[in-house]
N, C-alpha and C positions, 0 to 999 in steps of 0.2 A: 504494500500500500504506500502510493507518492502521496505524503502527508502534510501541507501546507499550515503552517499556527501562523496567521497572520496580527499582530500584534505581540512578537514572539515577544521582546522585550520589554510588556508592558507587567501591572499586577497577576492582572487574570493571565495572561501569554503563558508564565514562569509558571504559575500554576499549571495551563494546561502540560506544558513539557512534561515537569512533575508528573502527573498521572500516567499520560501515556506511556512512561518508565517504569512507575509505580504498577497501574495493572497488565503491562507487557503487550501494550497495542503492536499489531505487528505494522511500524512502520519499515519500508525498505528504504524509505530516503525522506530524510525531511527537509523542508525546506521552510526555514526560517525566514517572515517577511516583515517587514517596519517600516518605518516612515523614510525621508530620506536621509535624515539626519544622525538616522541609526545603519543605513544600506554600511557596509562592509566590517560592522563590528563582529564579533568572533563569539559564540553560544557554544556551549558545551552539551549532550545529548546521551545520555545512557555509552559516556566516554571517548567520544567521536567529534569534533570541533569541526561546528558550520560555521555557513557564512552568511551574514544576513544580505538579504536582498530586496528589493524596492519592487513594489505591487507588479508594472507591467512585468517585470522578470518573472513574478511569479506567475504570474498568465498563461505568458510564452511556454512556461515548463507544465503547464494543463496537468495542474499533478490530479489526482485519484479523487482525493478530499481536504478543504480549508476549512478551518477551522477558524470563525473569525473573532476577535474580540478587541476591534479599533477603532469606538466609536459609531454612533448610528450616521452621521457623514461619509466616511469612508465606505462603509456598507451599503449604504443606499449608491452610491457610486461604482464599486470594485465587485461585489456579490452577482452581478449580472454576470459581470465581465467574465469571471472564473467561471460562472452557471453557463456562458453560450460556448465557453468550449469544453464542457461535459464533465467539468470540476462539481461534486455535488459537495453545498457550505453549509456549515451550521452556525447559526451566526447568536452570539453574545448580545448584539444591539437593540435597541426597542426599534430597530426598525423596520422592523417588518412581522411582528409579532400579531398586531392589531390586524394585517392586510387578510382578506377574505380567500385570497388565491394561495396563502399560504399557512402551510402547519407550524401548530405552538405546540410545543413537544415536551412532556415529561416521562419518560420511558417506562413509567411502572404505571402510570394511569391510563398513557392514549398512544402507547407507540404503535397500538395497533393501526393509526390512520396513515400510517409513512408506507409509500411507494415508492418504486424504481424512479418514477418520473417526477420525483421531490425533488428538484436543485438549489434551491433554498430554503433550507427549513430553520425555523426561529427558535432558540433557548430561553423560556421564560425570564421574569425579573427574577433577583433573588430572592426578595419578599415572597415570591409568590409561590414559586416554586417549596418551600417548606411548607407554608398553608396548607398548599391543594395535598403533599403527600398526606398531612393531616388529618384532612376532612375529605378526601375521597372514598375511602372506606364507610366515612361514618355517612358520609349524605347515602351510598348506594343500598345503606341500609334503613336508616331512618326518614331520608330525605328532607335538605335542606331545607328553610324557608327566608331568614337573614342572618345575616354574617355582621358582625362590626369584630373590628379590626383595629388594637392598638399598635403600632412596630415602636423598637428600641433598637436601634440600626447604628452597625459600628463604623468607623471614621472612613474602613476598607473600603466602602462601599461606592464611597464618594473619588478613591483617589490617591495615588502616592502622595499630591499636594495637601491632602487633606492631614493622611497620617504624618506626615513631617513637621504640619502644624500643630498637631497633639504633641508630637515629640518637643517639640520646640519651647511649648508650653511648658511640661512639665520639665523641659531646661533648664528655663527661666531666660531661653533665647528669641529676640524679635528677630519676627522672618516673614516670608510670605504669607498669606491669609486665605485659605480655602472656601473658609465660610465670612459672615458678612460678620461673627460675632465670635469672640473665644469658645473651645468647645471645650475646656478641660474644667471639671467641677460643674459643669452645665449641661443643659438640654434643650436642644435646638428644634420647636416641633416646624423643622422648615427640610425637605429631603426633596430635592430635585425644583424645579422652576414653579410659583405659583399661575395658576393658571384663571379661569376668568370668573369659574363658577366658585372662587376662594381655596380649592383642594389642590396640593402642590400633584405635578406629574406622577409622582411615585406613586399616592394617592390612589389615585386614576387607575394607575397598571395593576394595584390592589380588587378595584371594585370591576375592569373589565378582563382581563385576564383568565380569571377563574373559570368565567362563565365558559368561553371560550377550550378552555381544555378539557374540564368534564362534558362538553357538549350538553351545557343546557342554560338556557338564560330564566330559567324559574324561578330562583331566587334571588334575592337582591342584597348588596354586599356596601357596606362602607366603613371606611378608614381614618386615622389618623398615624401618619409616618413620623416618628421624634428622632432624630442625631444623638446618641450618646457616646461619652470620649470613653469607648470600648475600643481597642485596637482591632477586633476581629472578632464577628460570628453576631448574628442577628435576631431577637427573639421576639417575641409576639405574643400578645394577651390579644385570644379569641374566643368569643362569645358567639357561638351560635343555637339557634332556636332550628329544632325540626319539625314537622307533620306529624311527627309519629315520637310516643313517647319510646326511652332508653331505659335500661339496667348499667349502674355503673361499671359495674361484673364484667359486662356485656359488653360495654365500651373499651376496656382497658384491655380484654381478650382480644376485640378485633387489633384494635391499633400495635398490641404484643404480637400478632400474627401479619399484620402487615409487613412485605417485603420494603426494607431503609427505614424504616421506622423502630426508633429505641424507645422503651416507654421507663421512666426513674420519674417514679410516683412515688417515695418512701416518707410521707413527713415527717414522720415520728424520728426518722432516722437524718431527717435533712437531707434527703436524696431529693432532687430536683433536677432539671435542665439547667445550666446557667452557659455562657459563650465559650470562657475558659476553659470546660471540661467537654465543649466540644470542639474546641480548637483542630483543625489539621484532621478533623474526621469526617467521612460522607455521610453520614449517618443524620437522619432526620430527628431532636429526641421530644419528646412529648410526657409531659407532667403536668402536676396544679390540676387534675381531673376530677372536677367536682360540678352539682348540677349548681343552676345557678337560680336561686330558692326566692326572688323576682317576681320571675314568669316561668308559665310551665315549660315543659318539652325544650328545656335551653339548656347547655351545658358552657362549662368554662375552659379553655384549655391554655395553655402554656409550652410554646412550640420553639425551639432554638437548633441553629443549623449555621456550617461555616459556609457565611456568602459567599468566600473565596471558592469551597469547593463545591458543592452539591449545588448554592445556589448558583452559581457559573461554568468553572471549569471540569468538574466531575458529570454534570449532566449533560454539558456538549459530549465529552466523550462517551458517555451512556446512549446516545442518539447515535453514536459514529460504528458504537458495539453491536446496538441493535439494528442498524441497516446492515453489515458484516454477516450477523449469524443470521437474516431472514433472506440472504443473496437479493440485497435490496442496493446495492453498489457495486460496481464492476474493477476488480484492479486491474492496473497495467501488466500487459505481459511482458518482461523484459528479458533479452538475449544475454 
């Protein structure tokens, strides 16, 4: 497999390399791609030193699969390009996640809808992607009705410039400014651009997203997204109400039985989810599981997952896995 990480050199980039090493993708050649600024710097790869190279090069070389994660600008621009000469991409960006001609893919809930003739296919947000592993099991069986959504979203999220400005913070060094406001000892309920209806972007990819990969717009979903100076891993107070009442038994079984789903419900013992203990894992973990004594038929959960991996670079290449083993991509044959 000619394996294209286009954003080699970025946060999520380094991650994807990481994995593909980590769970032994069989790449036969990679090719490392970046902006220009980065074309002939030197990447290291499961012991083998490449070379980075600049989009049209990677083109030219029509490799097998890109893997993107370099902004929704680049994407909306280079993602065709590699798609018209039979490059199939999975791409990191919001951009094209929302688009109707194209699939939102989390591979343990909808990779049934990926075919051969997918050459662009979208990687949810990372919000979102923890979510839906969460409550896809629970809506298939109780069925949804609304969702709210708190996020406590770490600096990763936003940015090397962001985490530089945490660091920098906890310095005590002035430097450049990520956000509009200090994020260390604070909480920024501001994640991605505000937009018109008052709900920032991120918001947004919370309340429409969802719908979209469970295939079904039946229920209705909203959010609030907060910044916290976490270095890494994303966690979420979710409240939802279903149709049909639960057994908490009953809850805790499915979600224990869900495939990427860890469930550390112990209170007694102070077992929970928290970032730090899911640091550098794929693993989706789920706690805080209690009904929510309000309104009926509602429960509470408490959902944490590292955006770096699961919510990005772990599930591009779970997409890359599962077109591989359902002969839903074609490799190169080479002499």
């Amino acid at each position: 497999m000619r394996v294209a990480v286009v954003g080699a050199t970025g946060m999520v980039g380094n991650v994807m390399l990481q994995i593909l090493a980590e769970r032994n993708f069989r790449v036969t050649e990679l090719i490392p791609v970046a902006s220009e600024r980065s074309v002939g710097n030197k990447i290291e790869f499961k012991g083998t030193e490449y070379t980075v190279v600049g989009l049209e090069t990677a083109v030219n070389m029509k490799p097998d699969l890109a893997l993107f994660s370099a902004g929704g600008e680049t994407s909306l621009i280079w993602a065709p390009k590699f798609a018209e000469v039979g490059t199939t991409v999975i791409d990191n960006s919001s951009a094209w996640r929302m688009d109707s001609t194209k699939k939102l893919v989390v591979p343990e809930i909808n990779g049934d809808v990926l075919t051969s003739e997918d050459k662009i296919i979208a990687n949810p947000n990372c919000s979102t992607i923890q979510l839906v592993m969460a409550l896809a099991p629970l809506h298939k069986k109780y069925t949804m009705k609304r969702v709210v959504i708190s996020t406590y979203q770490s600096v990763s999220g936003t940015g090397i410039k962001a985490v530089q400005q945490l660091a920098n913070e906890e310095a005590g060094i002035e430097g450049d400014m990520a956000y509009p406001h200090k994020i260390g000892r604070n909480a920024l309920p501001h994640c991605d651009v505000f937009l018109e209806n008052g709900y920032t972007k991120e918001e947004m990819k919370l309340v429409k997203e969802p719908k979209k990969i469970l295939r079904d717009a039946s229920f209705s979903v909203t959010a609030t997204a907060v910044r916290i100076p976490t270095a890494g891993g994303h966690s979420e107070a979710v409240n939802v109400q279903f149709k049909n009442d639960f057994d908490l038994k009953e809850v805790r079984d499915i979600l224990d039985n869900t495939n990427g789903i860890i469930v550390q419900d112990d209170v007694a013992n102070n077992l929970y989810p928290m970032p730090i203990t899911a640091h550098n894992k794929d693993e989706v973990f789920v706690g805080r599981i209690r009904r929510d004594e309000s309104q009926e038929n509602t429960l509470n959960l408490w959902v944490v997952s590292d955006n770096l991996r699961k919510g990005a670079a772990t599930n591009t290449i779970q997409i890359a896995e599962y077109l591989v083993a359902n002969n839903l991509i074609k490799e190169s044959i080479t002499v």
